[in-house]
PDB file of N, CA, C and O in Angstrom:
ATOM      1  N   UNK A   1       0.844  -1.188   0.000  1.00  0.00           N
ATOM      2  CA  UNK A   1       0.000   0.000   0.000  1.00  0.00           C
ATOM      3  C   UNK A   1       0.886   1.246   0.000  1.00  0.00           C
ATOM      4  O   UNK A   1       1.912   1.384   0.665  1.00  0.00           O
ATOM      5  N   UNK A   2       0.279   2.240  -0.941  1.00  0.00           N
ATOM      6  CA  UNK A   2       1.301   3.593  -0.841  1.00  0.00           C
ATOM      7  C   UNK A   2       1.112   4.091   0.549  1.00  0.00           C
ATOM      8  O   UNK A   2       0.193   3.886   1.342  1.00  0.00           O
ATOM      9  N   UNK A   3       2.448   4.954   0.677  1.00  0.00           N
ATOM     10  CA  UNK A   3       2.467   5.700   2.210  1.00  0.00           C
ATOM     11  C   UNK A   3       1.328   6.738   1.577  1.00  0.00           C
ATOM     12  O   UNK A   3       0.831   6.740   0.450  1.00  0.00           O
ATOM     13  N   UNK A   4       1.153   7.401   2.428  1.00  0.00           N
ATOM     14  CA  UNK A   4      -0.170   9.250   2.009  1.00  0.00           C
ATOM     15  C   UNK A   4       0.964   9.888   1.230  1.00  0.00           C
ATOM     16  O   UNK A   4       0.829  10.102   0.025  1.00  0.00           O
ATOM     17  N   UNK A   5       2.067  10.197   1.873  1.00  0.00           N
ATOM     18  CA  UNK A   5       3.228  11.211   0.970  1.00  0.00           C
ATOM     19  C   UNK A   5       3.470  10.843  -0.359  1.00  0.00           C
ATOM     20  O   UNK A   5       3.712  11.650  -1.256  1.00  0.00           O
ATOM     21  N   UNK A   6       3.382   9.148  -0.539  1.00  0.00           N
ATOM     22  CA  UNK A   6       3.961   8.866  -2.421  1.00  0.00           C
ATOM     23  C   UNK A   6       2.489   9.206  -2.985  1.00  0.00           C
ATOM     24  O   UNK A   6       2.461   9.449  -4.191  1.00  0.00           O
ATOM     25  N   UNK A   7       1.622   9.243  -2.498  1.00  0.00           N
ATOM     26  CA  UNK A   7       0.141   9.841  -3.584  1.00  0.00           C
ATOM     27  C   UNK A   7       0.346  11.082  -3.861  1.00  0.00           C
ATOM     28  O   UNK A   7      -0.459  11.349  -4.753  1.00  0.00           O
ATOM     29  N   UNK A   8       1.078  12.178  -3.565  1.00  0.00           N
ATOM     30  CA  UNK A   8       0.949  13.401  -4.224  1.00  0.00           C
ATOM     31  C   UNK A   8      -1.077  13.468  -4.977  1.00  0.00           C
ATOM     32  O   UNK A   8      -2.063  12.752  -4.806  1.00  0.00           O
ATOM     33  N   UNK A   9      -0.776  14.813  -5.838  1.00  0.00           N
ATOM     34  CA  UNK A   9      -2.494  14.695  -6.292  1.00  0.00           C
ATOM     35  C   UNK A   9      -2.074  14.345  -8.096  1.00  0.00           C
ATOM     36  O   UNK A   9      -1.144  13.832  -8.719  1.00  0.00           O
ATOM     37  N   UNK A  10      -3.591  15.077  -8.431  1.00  0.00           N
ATOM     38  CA  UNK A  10      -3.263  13.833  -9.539  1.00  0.00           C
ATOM     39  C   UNK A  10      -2.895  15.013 -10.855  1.00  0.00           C
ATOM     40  O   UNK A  10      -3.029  16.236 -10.833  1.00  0.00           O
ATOM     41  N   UNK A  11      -2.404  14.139 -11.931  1.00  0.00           N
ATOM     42  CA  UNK A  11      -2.158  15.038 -13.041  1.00  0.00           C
ATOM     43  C   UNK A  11      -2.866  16.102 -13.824  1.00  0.00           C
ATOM     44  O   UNK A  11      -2.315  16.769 -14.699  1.00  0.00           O
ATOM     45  N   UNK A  12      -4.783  16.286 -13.269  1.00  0.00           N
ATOM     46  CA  UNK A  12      -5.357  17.182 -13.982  1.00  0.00           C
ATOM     47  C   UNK A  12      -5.246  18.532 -12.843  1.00  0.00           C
ATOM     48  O   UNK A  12      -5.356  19.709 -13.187  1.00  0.00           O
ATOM     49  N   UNK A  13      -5.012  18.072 -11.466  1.00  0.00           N
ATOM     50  CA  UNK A  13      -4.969  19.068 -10.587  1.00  0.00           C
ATOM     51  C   UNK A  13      -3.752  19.795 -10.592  1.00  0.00           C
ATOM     52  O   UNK A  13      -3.692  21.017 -10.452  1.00  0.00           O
ATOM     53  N   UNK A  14      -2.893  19.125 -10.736  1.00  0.00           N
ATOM     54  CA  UNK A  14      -1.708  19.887 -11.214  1.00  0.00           C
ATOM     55  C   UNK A  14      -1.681  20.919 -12.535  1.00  0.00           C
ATOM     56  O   UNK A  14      -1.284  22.084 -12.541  1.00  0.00           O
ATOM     57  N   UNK A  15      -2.047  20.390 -13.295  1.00  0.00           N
ATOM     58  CA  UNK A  15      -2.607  21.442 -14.633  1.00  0.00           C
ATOM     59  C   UNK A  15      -3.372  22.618 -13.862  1.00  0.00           C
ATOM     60  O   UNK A  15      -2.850  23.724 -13.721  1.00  0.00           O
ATOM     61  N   UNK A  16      -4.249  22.401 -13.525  1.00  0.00           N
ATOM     62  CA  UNK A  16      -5.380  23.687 -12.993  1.00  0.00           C
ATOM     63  C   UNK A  16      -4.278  24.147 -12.123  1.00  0.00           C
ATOM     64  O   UNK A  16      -4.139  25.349 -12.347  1.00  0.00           O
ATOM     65  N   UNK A  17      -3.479  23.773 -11.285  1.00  0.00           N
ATOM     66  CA  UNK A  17      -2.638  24.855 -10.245  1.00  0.00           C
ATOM     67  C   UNK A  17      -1.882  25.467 -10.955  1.00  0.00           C
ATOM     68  O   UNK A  17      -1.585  26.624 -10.655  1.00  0.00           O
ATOM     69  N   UNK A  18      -1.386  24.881 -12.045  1.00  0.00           N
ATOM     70  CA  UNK A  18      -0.402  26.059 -12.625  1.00  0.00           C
ATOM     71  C   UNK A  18      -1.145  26.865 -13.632  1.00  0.00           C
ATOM     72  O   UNK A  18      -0.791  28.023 -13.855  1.00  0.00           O
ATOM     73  N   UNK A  19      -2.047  26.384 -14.188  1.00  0.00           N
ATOM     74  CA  UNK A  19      -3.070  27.545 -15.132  1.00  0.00           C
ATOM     75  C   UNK A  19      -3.679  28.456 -14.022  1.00  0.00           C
ATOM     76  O   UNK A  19      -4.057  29.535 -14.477  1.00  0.00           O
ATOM     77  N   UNK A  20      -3.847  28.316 -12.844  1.00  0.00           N
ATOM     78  CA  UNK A  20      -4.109  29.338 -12.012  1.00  0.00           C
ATOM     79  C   UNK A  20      -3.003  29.787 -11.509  1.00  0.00           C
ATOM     80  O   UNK A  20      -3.252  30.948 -11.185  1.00  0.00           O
ATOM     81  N   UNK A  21      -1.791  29.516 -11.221  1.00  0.00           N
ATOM     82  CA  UNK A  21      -0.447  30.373 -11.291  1.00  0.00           C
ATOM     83  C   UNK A  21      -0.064  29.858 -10.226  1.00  0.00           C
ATOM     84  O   UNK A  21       0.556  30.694  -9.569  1.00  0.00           O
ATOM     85  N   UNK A  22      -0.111  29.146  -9.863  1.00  0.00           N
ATOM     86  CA  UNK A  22       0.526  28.094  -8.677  1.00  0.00           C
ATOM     87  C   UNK A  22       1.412  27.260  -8.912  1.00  0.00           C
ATOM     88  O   UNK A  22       1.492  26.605  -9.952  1.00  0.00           O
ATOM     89  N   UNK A  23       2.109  27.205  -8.040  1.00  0.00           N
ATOM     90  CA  UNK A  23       3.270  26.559  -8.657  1.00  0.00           C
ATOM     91  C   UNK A  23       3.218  25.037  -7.801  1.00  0.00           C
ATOM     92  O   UNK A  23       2.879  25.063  -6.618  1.00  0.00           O
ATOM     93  N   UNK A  24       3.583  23.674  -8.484  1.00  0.00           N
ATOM     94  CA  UNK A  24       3.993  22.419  -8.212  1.00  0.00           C
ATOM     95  C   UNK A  24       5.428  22.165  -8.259  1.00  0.00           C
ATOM     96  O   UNK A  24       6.404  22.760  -8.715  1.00  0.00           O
ATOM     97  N   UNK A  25       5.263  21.302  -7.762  1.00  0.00           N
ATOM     98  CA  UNK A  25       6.588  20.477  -6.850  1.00  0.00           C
ATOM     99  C   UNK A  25       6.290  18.784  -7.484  1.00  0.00           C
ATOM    100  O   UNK A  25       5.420  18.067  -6.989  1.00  0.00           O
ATOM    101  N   UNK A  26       7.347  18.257  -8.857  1.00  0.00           N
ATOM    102  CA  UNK A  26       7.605  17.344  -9.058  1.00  0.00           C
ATOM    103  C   UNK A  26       8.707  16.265  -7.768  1.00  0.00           C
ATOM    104  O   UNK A  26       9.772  16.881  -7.725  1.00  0.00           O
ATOM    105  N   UNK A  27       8.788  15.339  -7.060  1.00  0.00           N
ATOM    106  CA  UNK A  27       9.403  14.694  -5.797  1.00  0.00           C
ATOM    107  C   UNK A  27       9.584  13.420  -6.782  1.00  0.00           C
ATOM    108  O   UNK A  27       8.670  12.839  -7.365  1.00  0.00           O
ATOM    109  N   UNK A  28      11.259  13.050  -6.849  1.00  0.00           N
ATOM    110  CA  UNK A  28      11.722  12.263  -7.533  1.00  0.00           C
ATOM    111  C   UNK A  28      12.891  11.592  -7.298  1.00  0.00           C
ATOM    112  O   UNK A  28      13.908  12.244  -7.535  1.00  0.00           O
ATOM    113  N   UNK A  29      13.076  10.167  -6.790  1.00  0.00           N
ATOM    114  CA  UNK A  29      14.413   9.970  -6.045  1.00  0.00           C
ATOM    115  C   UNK A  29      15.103  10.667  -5.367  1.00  0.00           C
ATOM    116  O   UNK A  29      16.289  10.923  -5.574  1.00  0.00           O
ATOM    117  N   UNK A  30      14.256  11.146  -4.254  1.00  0.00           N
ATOM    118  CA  UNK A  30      15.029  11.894  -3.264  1.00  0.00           C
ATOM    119  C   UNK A  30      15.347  13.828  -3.449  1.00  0.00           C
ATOM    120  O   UNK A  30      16.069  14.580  -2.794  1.00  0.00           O
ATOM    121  N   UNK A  31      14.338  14.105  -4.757  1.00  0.00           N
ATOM    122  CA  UNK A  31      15.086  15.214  -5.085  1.00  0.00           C
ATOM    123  C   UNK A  31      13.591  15.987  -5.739  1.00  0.00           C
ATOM    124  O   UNK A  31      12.630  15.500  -6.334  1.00  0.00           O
ATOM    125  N   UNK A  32      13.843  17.086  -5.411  1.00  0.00           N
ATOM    126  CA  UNK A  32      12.632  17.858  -5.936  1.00  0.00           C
ATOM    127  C   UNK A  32      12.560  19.216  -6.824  1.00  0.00           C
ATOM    128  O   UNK A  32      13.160  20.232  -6.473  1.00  0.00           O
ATOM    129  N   UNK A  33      11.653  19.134  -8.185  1.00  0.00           N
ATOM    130  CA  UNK A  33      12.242  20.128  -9.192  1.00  0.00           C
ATOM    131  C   UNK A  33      10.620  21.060  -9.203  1.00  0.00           C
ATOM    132  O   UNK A  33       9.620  20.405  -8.909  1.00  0.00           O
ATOM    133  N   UNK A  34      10.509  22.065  -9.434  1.00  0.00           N
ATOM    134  CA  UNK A  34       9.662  22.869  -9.325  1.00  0.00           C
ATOM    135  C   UNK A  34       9.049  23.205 -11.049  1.00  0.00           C
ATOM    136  O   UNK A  34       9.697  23.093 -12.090  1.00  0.00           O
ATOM    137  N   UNK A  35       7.805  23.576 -10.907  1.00  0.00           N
ATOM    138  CA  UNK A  35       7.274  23.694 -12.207  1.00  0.00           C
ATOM    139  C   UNK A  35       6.334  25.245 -11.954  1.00  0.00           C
ATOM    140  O   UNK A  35       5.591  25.208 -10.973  1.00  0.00           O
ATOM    141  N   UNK A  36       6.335  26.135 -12.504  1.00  0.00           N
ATOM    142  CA  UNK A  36       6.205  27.325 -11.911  1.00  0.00           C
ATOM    143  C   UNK A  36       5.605  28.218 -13.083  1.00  0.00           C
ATOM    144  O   UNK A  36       6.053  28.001 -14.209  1.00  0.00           O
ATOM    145  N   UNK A  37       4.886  28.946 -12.969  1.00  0.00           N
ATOM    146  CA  UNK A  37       4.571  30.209 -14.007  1.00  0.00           C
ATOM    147  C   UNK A  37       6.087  30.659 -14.437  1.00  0.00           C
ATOM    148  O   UNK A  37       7.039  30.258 -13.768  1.00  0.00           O
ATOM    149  N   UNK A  38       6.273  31.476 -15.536  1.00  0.00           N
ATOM    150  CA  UNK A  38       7.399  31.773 -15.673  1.00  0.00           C
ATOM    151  C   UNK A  38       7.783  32.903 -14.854  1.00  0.00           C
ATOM    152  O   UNK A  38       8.917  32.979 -14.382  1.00  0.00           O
ATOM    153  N   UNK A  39       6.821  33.858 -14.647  1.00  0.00           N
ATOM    154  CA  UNK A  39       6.825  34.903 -14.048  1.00  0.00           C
ATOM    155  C   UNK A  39       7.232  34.725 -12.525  1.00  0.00           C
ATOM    156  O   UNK A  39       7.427  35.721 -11.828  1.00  0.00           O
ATOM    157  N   UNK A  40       7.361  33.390 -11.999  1.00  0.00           N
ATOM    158  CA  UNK A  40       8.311  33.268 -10.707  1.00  0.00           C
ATOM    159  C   UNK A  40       9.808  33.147 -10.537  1.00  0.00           C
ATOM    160  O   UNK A  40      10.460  33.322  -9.509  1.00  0.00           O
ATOM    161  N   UNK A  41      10.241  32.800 -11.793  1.00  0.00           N
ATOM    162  CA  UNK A  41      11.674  32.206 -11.934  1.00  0.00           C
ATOM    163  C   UNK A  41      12.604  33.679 -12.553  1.00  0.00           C
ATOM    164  O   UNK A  41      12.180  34.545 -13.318  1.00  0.00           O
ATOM    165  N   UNK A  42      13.535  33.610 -12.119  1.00  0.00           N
ATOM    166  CA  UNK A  42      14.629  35.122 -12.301  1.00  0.00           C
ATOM    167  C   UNK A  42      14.485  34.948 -13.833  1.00  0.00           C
ATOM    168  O   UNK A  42      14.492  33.780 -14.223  1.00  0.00           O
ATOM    169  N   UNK A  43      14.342  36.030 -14.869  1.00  0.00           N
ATOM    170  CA  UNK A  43      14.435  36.141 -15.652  1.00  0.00           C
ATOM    171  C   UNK A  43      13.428  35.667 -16.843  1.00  0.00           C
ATOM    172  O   UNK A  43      13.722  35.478 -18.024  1.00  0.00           O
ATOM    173  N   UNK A  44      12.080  35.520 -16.170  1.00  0.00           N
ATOM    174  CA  UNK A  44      10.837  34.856 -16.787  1.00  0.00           C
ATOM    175  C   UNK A  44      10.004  35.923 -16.723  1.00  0.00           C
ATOM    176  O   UNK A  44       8.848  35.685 -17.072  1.00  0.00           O
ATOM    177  N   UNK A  45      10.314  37.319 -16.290  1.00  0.00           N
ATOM    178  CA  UNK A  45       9.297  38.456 -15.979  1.00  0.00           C
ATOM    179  C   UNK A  45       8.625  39.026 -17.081  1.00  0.00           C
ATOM    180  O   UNK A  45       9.403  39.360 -17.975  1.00  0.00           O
ATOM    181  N   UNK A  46       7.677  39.201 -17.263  1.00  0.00           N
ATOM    182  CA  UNK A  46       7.374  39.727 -18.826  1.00  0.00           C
ATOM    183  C   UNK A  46       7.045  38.772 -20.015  1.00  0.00           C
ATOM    184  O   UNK A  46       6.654  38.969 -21.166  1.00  0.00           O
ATOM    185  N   UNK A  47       7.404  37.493 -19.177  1.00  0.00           N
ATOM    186  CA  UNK A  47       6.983  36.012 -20.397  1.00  0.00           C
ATOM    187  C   UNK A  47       5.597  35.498 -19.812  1.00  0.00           C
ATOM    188  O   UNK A  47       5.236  35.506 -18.636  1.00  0.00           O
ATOM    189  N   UNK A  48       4.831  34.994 -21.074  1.00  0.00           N
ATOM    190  CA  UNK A  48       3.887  34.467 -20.118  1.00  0.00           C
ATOM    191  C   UNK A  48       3.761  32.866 -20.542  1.00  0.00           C
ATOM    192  O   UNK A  48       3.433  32.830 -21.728  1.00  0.00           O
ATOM    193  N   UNK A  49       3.886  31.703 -20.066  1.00  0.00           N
ATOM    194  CA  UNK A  49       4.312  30.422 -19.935  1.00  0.00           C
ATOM    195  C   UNK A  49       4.949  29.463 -18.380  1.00  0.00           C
ATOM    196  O   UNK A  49       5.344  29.733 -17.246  1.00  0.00           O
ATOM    197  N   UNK A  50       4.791  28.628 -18.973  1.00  0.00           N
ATOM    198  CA  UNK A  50       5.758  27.914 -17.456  1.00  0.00           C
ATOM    199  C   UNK A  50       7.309  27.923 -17.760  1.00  0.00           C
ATOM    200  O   UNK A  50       7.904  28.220 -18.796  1.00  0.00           O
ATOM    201  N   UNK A  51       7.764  27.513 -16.559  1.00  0.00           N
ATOM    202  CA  UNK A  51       9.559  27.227 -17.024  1.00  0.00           C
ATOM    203  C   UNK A  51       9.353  26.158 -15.478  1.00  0.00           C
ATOM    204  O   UNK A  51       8.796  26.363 -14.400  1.00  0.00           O
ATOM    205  N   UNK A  52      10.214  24.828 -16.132  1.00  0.00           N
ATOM    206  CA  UNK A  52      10.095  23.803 -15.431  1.00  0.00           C
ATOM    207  C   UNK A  52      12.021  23.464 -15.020  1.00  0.00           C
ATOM    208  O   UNK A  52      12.801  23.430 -15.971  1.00  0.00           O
ATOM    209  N   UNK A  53      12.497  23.270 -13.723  1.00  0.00           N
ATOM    210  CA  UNK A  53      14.187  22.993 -13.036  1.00  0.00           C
ATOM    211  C   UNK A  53      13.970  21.855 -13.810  1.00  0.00           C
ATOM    212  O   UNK A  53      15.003  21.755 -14.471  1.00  0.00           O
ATOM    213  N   UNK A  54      13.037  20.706 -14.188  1.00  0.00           N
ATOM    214  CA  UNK A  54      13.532  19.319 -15.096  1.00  0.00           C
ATOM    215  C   UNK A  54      13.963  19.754 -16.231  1.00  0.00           C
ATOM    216  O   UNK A  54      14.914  19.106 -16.667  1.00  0.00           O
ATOM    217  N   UNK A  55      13.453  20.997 -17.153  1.00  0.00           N
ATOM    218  CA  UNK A  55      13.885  21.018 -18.548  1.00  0.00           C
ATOM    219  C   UNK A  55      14.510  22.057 -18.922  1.00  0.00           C
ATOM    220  O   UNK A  55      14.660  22.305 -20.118  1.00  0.00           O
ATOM    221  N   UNK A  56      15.087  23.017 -17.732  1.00  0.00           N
ATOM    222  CA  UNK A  56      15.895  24.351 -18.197  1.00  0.00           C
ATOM    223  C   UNK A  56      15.251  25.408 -17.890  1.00  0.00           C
ATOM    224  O   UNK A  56      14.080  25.478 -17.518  1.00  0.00           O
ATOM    225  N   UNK A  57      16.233  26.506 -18.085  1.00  0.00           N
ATOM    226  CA  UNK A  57      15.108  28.268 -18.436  1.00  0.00           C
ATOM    227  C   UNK A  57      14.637  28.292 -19.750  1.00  0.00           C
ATOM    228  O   UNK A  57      15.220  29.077 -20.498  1.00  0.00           O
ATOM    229  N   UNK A  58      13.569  27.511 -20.298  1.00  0.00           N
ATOM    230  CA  UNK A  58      12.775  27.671 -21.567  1.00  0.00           C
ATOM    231  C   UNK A  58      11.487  27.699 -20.912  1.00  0.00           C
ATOM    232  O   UNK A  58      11.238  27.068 -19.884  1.00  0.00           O
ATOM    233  N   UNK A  59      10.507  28.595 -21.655  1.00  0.00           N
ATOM    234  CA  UNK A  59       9.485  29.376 -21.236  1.00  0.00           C
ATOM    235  C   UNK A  59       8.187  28.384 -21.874  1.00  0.00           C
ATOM    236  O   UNK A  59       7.368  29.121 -22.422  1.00  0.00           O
ATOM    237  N   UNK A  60       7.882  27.275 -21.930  1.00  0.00           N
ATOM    238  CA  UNK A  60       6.508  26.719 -22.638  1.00  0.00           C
ATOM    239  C   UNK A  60       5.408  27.291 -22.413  1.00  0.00           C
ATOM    240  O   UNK A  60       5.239  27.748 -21.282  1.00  0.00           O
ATOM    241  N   UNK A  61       4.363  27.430 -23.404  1.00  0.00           N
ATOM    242  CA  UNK A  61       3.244  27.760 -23.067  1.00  0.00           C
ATOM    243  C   UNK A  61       2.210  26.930 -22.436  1.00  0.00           C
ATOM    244  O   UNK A  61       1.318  27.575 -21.885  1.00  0.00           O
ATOM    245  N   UNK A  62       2.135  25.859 -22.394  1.00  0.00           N
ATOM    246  CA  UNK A  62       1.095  24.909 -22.154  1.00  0.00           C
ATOM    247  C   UNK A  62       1.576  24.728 -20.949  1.00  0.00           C
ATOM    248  O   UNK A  62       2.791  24.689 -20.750  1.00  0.00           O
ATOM    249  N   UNK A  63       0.461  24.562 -19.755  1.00  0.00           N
ATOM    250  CA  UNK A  63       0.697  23.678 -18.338  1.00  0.00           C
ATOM    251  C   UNK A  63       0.443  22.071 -18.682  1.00  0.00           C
ATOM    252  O   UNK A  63       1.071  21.253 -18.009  1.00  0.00           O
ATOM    253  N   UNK A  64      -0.159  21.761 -19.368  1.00  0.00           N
ATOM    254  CA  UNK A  64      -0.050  20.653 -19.606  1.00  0.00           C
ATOM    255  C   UNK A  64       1.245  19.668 -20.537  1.00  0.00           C
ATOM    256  O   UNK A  64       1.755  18.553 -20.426  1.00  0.00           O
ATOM    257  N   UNK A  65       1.323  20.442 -21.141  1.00  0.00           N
ATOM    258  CA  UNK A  65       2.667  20.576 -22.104  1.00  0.00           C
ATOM    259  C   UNK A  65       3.640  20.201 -21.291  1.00  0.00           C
ATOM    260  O   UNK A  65       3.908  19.016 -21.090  1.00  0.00           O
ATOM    261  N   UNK A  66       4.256  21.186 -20.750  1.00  0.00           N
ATOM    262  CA  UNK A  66       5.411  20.955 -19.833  1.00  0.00           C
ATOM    263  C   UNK A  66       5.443  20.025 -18.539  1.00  0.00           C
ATOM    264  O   UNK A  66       6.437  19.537 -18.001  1.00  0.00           O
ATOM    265  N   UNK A  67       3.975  19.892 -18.142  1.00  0.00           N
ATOM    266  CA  UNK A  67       3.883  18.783 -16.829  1.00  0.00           C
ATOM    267  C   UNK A  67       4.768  17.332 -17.408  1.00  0.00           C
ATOM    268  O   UNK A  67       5.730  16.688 -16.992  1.00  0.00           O
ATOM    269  N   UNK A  68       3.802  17.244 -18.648  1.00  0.00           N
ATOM    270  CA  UNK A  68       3.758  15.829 -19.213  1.00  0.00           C
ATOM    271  C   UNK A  68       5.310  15.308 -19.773  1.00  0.00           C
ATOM    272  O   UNK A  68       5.695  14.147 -19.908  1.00  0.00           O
ATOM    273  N   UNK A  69       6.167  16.769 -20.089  1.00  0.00           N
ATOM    274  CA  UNK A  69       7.499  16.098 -20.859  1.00  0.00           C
ATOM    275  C   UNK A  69       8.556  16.068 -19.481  1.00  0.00           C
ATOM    276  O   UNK A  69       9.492  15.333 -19.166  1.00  0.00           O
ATOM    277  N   UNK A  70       7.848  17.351 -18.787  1.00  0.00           N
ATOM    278  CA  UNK A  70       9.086  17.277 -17.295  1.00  0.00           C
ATOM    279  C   UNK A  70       8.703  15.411 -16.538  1.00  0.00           C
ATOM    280  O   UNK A  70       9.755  14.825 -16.284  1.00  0.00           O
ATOM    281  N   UNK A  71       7.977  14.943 -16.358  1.00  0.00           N
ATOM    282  CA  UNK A  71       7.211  13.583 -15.563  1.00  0.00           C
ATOM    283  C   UNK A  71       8.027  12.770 -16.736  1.00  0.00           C
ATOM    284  O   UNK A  71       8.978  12.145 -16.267  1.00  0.00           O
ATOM    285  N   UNK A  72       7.911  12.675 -17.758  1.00  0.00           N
ATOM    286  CA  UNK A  72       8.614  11.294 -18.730  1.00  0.00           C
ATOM    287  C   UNK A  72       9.699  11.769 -18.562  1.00  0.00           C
ATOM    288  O   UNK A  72      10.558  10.922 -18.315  1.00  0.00           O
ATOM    289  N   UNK A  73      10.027  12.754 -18.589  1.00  0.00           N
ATOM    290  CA  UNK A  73      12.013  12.846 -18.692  1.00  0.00           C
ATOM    291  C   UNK A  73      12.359  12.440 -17.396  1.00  0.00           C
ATOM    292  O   UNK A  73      13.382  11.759 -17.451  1.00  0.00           O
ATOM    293  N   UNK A  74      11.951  12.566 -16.287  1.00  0.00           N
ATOM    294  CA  UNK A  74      11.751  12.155 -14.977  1.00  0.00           C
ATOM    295  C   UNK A  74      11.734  10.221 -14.848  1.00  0.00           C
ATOM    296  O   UNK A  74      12.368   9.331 -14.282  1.00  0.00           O
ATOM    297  N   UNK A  75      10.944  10.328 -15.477  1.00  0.00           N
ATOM    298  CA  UNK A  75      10.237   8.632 -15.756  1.00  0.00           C
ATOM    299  C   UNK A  75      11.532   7.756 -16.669  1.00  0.00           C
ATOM    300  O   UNK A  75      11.348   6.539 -16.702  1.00  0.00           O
ATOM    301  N   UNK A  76      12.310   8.071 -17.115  1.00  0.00           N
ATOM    302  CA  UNK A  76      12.825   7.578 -17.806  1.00  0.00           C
ATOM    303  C   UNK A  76      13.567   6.579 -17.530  1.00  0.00           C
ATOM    304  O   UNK A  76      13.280   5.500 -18.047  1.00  0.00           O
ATOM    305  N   UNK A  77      14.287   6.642 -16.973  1.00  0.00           N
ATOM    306  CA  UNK A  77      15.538   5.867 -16.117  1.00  0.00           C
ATOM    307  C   UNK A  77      14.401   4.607 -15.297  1.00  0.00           C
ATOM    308  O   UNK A  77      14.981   3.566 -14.987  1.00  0.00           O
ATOM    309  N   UNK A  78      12.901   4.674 -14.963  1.00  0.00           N
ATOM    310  CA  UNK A  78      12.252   3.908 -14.295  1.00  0.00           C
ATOM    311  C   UNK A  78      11.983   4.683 -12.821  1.00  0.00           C
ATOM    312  O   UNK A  78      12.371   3.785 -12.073  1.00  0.00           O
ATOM    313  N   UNK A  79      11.607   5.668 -12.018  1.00  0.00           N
ATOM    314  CA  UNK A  79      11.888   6.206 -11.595  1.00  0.00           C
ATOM    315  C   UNK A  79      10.587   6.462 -11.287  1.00  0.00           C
ATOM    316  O   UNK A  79       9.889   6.168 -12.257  1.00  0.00           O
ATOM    317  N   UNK A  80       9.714   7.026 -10.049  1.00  0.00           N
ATOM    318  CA  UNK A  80       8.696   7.370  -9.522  1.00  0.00           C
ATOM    319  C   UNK A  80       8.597   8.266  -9.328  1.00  0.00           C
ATOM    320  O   UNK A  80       9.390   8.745  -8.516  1.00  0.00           O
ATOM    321  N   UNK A  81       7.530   9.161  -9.946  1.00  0.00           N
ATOM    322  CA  UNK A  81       7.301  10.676  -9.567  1.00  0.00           C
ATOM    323  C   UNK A  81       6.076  11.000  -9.158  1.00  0.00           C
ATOM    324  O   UNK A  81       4.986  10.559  -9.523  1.00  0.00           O
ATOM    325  N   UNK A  82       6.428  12.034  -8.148  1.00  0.00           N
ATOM    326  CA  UNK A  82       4.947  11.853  -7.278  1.00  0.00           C
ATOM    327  C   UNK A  82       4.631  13.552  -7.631  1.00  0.00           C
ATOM    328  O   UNK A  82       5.561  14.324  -7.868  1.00  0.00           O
ATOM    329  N   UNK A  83       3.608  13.861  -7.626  1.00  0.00           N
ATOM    330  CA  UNK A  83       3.320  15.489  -7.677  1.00  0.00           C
ATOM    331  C   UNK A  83       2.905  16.029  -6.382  1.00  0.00           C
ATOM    332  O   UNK A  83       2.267  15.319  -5.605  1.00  0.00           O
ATOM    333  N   UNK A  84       3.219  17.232  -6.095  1.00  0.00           N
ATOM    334  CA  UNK A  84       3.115  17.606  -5.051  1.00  0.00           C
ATOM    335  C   UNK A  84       2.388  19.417  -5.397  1.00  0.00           C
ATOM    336  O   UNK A  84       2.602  20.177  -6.341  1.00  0.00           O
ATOM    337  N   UNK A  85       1.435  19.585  -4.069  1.00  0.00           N
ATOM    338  CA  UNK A  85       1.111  21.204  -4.758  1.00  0.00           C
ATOM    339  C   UNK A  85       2.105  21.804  -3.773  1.00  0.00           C
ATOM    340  O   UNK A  85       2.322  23.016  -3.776  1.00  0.00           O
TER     341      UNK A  85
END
């Protein structure tokens, strides 16, 4: 049975937090990368998109977009990723 902490919430709630400008917390072998409006990250001011610590300072437009490629690049190696708000 999962512990409560490896359920994180689920992948459409994560979409709606960052289309409402909230930022998530990908938790991944011990290590945690942030997925954020761009407008939180130094040098994202004036962009409007996400910028995700899994895939660089590149500015995507889609919250769904970027959830889905940051989680497989994550996933790759076999690897468990839990979402976190």
């Amino acid at each position: 049975m999962a512990k409560k902490e490896d359920i994180g919430i689920t992948f459409e709630e994560a979409v709606q937090l960052l289309e409402e400008g909230l930022e998530i917390t990908l938790e991944c072998d011990g290590y945690s990368y942030d997925i954020a409006p761009s407008e939180d990250w130094v040098g994202g001011d004036g962009q409007e998109g996400y910028i995700s610590l899994v895939l660089g300072n590149v500015v995507y437009d889609s919250a769904e977009y970027i959830l889905r490629k940051s989680i497989d690049f994550l996933k790759e190696n076999g690897k468990t990723v839990v979402i976190e708000a």
